[in-house]
PLY file of the C-alpha trace (Angstrom):
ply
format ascii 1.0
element vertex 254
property float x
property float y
property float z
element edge 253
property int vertex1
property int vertex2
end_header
-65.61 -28.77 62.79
-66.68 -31.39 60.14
-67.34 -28.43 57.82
-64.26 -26.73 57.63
-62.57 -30.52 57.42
-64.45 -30.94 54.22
-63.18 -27.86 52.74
-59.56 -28.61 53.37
-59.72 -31.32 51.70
-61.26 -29.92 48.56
-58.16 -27.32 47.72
-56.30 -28.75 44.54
-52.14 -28.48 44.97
-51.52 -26.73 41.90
-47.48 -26.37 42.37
-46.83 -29.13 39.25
-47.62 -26.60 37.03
-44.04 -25.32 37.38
-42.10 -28.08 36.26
-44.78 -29.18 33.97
-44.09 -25.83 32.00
-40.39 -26.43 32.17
-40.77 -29.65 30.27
-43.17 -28.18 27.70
-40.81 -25.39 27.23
-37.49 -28.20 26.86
-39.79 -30.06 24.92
-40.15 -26.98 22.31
-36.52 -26.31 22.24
-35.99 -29.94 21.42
-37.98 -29.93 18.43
-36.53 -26.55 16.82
-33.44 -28.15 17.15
-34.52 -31.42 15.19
-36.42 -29.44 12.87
-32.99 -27.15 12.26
-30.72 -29.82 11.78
-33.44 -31.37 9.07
-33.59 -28.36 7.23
-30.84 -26.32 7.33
-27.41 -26.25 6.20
-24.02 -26.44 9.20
-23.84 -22.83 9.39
-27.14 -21.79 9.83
-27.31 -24.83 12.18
-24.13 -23.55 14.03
-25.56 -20.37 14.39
-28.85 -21.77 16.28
-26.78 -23.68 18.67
-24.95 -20.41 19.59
-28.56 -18.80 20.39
-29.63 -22.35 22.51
-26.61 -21.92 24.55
-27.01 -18.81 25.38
-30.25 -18.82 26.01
-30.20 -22.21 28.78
-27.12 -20.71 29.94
-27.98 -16.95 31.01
-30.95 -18.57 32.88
-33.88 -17.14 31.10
-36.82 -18.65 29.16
-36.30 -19.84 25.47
-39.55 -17.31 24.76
-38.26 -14.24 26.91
-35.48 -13.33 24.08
-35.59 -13.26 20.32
-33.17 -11.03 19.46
-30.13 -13.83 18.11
-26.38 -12.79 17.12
-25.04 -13.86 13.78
-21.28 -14.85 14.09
-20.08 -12.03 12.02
-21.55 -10.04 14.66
-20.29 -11.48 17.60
-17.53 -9.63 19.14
-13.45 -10.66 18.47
-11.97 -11.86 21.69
-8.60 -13.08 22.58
-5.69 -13.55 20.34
-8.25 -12.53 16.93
-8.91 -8.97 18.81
-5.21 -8.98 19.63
-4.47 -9.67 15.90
-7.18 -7.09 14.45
-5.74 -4.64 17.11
-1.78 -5.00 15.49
-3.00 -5.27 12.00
-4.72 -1.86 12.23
-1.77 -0.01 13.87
0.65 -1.48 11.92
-1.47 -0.23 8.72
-1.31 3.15 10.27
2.26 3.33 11.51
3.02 2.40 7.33
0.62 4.97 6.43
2.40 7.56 8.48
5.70 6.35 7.17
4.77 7.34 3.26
2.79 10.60 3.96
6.47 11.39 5.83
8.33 10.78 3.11
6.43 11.96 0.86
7.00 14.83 2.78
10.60 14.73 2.75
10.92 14.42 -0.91
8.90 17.45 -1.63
10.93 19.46 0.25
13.87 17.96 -1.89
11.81 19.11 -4.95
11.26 22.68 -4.01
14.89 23.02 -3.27
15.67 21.09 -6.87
13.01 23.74 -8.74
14.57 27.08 -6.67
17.75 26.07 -8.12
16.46 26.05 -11.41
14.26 28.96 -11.42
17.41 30.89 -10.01
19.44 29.44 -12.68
17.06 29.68 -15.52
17.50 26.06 -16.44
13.96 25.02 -17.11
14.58 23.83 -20.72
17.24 21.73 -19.23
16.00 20.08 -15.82
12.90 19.21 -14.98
11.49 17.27 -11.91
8.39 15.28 -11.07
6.80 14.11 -7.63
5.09 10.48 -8.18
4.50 7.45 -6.05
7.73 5.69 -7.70
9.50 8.63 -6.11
11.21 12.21 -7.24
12.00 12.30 -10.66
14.90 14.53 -12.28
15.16 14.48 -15.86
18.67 16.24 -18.02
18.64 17.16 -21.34
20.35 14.84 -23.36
21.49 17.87 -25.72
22.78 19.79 -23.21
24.73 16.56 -21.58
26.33 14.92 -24.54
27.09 15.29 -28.17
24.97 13.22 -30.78
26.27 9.36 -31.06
28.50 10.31 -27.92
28.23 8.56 -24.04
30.83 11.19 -22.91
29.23 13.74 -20.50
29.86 17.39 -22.15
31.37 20.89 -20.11
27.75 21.71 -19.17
26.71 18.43 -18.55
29.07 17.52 -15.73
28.17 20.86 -14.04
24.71 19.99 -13.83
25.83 16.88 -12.33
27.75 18.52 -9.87
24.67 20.50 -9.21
22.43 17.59 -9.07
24.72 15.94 -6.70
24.29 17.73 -3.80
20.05 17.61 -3.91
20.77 13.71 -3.92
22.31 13.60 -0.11
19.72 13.16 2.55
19.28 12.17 5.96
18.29 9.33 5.85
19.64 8.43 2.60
17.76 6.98 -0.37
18.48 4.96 -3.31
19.68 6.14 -6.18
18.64 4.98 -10.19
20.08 6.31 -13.13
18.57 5.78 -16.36
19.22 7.03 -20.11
16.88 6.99 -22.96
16.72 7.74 -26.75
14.75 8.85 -29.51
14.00 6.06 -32.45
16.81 7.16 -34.78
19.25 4.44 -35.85
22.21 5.14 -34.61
25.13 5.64 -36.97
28.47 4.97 -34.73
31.40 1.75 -34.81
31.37 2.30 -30.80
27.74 1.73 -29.97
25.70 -1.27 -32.17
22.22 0.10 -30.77
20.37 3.23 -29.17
20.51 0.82 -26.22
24.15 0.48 -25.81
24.46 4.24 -25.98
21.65 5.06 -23.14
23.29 2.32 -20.97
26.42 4.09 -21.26
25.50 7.59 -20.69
23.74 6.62 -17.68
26.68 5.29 -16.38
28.88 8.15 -17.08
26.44 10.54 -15.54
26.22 8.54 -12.79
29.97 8.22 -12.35
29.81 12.23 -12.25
27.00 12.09 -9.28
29.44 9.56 -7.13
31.65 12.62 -7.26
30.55 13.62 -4.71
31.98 12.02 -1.51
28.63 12.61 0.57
27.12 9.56 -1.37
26.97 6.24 -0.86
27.97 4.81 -4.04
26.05 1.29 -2.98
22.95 2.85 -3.38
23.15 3.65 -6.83
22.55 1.81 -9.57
22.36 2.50 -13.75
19.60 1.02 -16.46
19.54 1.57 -20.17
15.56 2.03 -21.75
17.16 3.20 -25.30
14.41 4.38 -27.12
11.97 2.01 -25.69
10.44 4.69 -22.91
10.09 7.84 -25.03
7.59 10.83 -22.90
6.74 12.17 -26.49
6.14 10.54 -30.06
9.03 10.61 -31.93
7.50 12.74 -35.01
9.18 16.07 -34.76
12.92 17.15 -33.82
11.16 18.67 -30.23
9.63 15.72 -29.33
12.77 13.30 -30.18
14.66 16.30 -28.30
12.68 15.61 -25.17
13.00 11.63 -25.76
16.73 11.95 -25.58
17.07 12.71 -21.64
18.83 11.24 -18.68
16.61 10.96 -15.44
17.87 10.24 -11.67
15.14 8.73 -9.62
15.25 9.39 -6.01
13.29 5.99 -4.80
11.21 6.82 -0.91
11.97 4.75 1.77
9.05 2.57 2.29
8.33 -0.60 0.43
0 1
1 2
2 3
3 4
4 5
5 6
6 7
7 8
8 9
9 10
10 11
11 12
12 13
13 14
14 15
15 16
16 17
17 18
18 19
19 20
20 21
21 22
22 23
23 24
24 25
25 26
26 27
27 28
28 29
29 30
30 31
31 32
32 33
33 34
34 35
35 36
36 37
37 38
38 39
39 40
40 41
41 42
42 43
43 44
44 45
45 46
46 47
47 48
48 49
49 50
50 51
51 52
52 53
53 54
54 55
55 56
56 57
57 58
58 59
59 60
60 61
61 62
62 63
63 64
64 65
65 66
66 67
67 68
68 69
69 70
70 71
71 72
72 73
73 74
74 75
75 76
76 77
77 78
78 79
79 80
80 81
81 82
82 83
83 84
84 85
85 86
86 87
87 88
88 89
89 90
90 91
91 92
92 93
93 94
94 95
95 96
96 97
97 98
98 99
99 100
100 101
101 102
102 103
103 104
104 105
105 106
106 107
107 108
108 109
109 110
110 111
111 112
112 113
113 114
114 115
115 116
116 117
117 118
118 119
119 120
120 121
121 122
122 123
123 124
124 125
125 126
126 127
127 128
128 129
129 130
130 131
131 132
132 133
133 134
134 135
135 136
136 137
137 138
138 139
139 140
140 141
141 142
142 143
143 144
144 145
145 146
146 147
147 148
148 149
149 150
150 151
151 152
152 153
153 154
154 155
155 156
156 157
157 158
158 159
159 160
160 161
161 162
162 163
163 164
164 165
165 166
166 167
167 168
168 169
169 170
170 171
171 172
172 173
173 174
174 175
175 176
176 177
177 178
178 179
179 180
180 181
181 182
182 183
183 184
184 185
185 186
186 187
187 188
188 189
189 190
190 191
191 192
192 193
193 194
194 195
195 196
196 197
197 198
198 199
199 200
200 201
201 202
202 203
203 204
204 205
205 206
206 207
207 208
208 209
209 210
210 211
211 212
212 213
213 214
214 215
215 216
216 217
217 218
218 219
219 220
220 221
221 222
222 223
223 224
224 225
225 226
226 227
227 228
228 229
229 230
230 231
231 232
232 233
233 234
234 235
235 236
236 237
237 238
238 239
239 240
240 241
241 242
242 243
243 244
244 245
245 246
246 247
247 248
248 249
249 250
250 251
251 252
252 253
């Protein structure tokens, strides 16, 4: 009995261990911590708290995970996913909304370029699909005599003509411009090339609001003179093609 007394007494409790590890392992984390706010700047230093947090507050060992999340790469929540959410749809719905009208206005254009295939008028009208909208350009020449703002025969049946493309559902606004070659001009009505293209962009535009489909506060009329030309103005064709007046069908997005 005295023997087996003896060895009882001999067996070491070895259950201190535990905590004792816990400490060393607080300890550690203690010191990165000093040792990252010594040496690094507030971001990187915000960044390391993020990882501490985590780590004492998921319950595991400061050793049993390395992997760390930067903050770009930690996941929106709340209102900021709420926010990226709207901004992204709303970027769609607007992207939707231009490739429709878009849409719409080439459909306008085919309809303006039958007519003048069908009516052989292709050295008179003209039109153009861009992203400041559809473009129709008239022949000066064919609209108005030289030094004149007054809309000739042909010209107010093209406008007539033109009219009719410019109602839509919905409607769009409307600009009409004139434009001039560089010649002087040699007339007691009109001081300047400007004066004149104001002036015949208003007439033709008076000839479009003919038309009792259109919304006449929708339209307005601008005056480039000679200051816009689409050619140089070295050879009678090329002045011929500067002298134009162009309606502008703007889309309906911003």
């Amino acid at each position: 009995m005295r023997k087996k007394k003896k060895h009882k007494e001999d067996h070491i409790d070895e259950t201190w261990l535990v905590p004792y590890a816990d400490l060393l392992t607080l300890l550690l984390a203690l010191f990165i911590v000093l040792f990252a706010i010594s040496k690094v700047d507030q971001e990187k230093f915000a960044e390391l708290a993020n990882v501490m947090r985590g780590e004492f507050s998921s319950g595991e060992g400061i050793m049993e995970n390395g992997t760390t999340i930067s903050p770009e790469e930690q996941p929106l929540v709340g209102e900021e996913q709420e926010e990226k959410e709207e901004e992204q749809q709303e970027k769609a719905e607007d992207e939707e909304k231009k490739r429709a009208e878009i849409e719409r206005l080439a459909k306008i254009q085919q309809k303006i370029n039958g007519y003048i295939t069908e009516n052989e008028l292709t050295d008179v009208l003209d039109t153009n699909l861009t992203d400041k909208g559809l473009l129709i350009s008239i022949l000066n020449d064919v609209s108005f005599d030289s030094g004149s703002a007054e809309v000739s025969g042909d010209g107010q049946e093209i406008a007539k003509e033109v009219s009719n493309f410019l109602y839509t559902n919905p409607p769009h606004e409307i600009t009409v411009s004139g434009h001039t070659d560089n010649q002087p001009i040699h007339s007691s009505e009109f001081k300047s090339n400007w004066e004149l293209s104001v002036m015949r962009a208003v007439n033709f535009m008076r000839l479009l609001l003919g038309n009792e489909d259109l919304d006449e506060r929708l339209f307005s009329a601008k005056g480039y003179g000679e200051y816009e030309p689409i050619a140089p103005n070295d050879s009678p064709q090329n002045r011929e093609k500067n002298r134009r007046v162009e309606v502008l069908i703007l889309p309906n997005y911003e």
